[in-house]
C-alpha positions as CSV (number, residue, x, y, z in Angstrom):
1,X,3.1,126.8,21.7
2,X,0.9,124.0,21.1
3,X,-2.7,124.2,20.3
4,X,-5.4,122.9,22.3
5,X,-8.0,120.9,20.1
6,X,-11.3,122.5,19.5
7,X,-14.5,120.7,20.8
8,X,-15.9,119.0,18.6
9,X,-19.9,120.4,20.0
10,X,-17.9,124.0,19.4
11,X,-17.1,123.5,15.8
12,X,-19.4,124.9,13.1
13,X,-19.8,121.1,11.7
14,X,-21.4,120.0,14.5
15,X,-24.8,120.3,12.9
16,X,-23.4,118.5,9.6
17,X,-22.0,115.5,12.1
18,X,-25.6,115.4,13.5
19,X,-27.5,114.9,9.9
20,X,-24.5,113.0,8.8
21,X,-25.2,110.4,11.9
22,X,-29.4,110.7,11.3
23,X,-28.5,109.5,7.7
24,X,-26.5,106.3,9.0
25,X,-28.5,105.3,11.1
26,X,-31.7,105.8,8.9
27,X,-30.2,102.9,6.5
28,X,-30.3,100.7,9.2
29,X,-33.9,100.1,8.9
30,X,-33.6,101.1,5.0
31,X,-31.3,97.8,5.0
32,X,-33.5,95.7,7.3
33,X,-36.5,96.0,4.9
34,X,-34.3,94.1,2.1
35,X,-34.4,91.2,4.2
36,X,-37.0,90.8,6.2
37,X,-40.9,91.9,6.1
38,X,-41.1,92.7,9.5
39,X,-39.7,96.1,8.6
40,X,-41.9,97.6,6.8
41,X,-41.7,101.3,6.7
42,X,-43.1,104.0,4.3
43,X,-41.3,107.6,3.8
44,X,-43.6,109.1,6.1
45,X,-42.1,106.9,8.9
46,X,-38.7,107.6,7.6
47,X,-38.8,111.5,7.9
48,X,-40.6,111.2,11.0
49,X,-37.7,109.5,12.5
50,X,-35.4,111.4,11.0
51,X,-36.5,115.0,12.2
52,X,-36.6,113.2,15.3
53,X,-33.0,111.6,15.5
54,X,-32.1,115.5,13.7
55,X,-33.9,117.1,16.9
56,X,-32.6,115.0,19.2
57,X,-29.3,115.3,18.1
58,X,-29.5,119.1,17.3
59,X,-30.9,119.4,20.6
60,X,-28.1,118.3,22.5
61,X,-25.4,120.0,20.9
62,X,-27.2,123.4,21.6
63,X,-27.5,122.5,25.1
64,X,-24.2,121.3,25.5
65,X,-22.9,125.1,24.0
66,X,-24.9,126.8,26.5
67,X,-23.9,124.5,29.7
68,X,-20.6,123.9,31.6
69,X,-18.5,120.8,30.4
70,X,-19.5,118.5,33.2
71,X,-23.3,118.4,32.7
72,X,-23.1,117.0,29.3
73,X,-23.7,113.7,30.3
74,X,-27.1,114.8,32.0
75,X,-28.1,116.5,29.0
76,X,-27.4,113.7,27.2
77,X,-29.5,111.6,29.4
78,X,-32.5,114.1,29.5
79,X,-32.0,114.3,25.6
80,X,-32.0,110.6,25.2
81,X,-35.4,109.5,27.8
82,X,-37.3,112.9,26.2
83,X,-36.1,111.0,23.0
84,X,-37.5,107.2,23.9
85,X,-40.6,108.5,25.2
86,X,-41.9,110.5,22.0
87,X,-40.2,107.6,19.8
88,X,-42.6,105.2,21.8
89,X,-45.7,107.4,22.0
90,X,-45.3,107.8,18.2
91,X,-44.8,104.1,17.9
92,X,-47.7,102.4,19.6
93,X,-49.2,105.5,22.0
94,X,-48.2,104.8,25.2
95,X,-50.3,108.0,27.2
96,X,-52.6,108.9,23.9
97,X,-53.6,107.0,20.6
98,X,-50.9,109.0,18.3
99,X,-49.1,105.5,17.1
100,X,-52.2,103.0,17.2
């Protein structure tokens, strides 16, 4: 009898996957801002983005539990725009004055 693998969105380290990934790809701009000064970000900046990379990421794996297989990549999707659109209205306030 073999055993069918276990999705990896099913498993219990889904969650630690997700902060695992928000940490990698918060040294990207943590690397960045050793060689250039066009990166220039504080710690506000980086817990901001990375509750919102967490969220994002957390979000979708909660989603994808509660939804049939096949809709994953739409949740994704939705996930990713909701994602790009608060990223830019924190950024430089695209429909209010939150990032200016």
């Amino acid at each position: 009898m073999s055993k069918v693998p276990e999705d990896i969105i099913m498993r219990r380290s889904a969650f630690a996957w997700v902060a695992l990934t928000t940490g990698i790809m918060l040294l990207i701009p943590l690397i960045a801002m050793q060689f250039t000064k066009e990166v220039n970000w504080d710690r506000a900046d980086f817990a901001v983005m990375g509750l919102l990379i967490f969220c994002a990421g957390g979000t979708f794996v909660l989603l994808s539990r509660k939804v049939p297989r096949k809709y994953r990549a739409a949740i994704g999707a939705l996930v990713a725009v909701v994602f790009a659109i608060v990223w830019a209205e924190l950024a430089v306030g695209i429909f209010t004055n939150l990032g200016s």
